[in-house]
N, C-alpha and C positions, 0 to 999 in steps of 0.2 A: 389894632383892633383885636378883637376876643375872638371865641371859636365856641362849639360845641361837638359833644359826642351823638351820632345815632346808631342804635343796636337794633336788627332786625329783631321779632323773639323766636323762640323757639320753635321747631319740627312738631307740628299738627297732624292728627288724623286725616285731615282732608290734604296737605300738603303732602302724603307719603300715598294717596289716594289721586293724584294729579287733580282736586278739586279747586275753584275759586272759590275761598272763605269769604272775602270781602266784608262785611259788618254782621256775617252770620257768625253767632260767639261760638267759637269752637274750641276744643281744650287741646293742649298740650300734649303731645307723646311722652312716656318715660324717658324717651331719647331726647325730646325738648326740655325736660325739667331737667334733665344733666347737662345739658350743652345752654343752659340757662348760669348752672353750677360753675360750668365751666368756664363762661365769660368772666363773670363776677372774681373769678382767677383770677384769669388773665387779665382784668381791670389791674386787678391789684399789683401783680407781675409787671404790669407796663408801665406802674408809678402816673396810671392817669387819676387827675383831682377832679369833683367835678361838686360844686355846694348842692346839687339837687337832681332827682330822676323825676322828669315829667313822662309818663307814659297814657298807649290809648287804655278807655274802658273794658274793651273786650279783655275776657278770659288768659287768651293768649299772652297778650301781651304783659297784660298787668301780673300774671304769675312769674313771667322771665324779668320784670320789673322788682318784684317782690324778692325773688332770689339777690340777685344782682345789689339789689340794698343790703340785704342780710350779711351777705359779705364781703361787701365793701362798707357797710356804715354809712352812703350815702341815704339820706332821706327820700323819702318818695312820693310822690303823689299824681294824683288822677291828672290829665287832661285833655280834659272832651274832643277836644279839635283835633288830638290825635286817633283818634278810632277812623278805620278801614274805611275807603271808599264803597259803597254802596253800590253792589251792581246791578241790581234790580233782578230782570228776570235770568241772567248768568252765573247766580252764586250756585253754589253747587254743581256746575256742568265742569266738566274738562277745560282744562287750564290752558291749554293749548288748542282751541276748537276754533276753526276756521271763522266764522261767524264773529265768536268773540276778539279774535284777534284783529279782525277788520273794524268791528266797533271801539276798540280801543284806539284808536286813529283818529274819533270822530268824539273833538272837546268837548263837543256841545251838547252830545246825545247822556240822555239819560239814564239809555238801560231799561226802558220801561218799568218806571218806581225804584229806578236809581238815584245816584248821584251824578253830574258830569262830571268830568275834570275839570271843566272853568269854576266850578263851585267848591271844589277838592281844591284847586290853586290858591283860590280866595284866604279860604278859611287858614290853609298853612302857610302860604304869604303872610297873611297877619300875623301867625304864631312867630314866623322869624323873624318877621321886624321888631317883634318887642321883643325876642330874645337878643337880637343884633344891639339893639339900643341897652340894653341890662349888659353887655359881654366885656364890658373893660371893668366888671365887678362884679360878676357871676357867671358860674360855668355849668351848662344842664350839661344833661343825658337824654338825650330822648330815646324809648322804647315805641318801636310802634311797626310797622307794616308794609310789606313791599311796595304796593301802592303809593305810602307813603314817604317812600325812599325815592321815588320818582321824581315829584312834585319837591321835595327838597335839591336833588340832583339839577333838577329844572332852575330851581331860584340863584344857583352858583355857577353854572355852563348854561353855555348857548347846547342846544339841542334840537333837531331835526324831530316828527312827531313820528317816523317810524322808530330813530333811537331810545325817544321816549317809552313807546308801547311796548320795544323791547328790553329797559333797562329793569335791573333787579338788583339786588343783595341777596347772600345766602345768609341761613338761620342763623341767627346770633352773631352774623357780623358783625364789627363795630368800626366805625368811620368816623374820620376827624371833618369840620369844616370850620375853614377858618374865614373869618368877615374880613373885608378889605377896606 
């Protein structure tokens, strides 16, 4: 079976601020647009192929997506089902605030004028199964969002929902997963 790449994006204003971005579009640090520069390297350095970069909408991401093509030559483009979890009334509060760390625990809640995570699982469950089905003939890249990194982590390991609430990636990581 096939695999694909996920690359966190880059170091945000609200990320160096301890804020939750979530689907609030927030732009890139000068430190994220080099550490964007600098994956797109290190892609190249590590002789990874990949036919295509699906990345989320937001700013963020789609900027370290943008790079990341430019110098690698891989093609790029938008996808919606990639953009941030939606946290309703916690975007912008502290990323570590007791409140929200306990709401992260809870699938089903929405944040008031959020998203839940059963809803976030949905929508990226689907995303991997049609990539898992394309993967013995095509190799993405996905760019997109810690949150995001979750809900992928989740569809590949068993996971307890405290592991969950506290798993991450750092900015412009890049992770292989292979389909079995």
């Amino acid at each position: 079976m096939g695999h694909f790449y996920f690359v966190r994006h880059g170091q945000t204003v609200w990320n160096v601020a301890n804020k939750i971005c979530g689907a609030t579009d927030i732009e890139l640090t000068e430190k994220g647009h080099q550490q964007a520069i600098e994956t797109g390297h290190e892609i190249l350095r590590q002789g990874i192929r990949a036919d295509e970069i699906l990345y989320s909408p937001l700013m963020r991401a789609a900027d370290t997506a943008k790079h990341i093509s430019e110098i690698t030559g891989i093609p790029a483009r938008v996808e919606p089902r990639l953009i941030e979890q939606n946290f309703g009334k916690y975007e912008s509060t502290e990323r570590n605030g007791e409140e929200f760390q306990l709401a992260k625990q809870q699938f089903a809640n929405r944040y008031e004028g959020g998203e839940s995570m059963l809803h976030l699982a949905q929508r990226i469950y689907n995303l991997l199964d049609e990539i898992k089905a394309e993967s013995d003939h095509k190799t993405y890249i996905l760019v997109a969002h810690n949150g995001i990194s979750r809900v992928i982590q989740s569809y590949f390991y068993e996971m307890t929902n405290e592991e969950y609430a506290t798993f991450g990636v750092k900015n412009c990581e890049v992770r292989r997963f292979d389909f079995e």
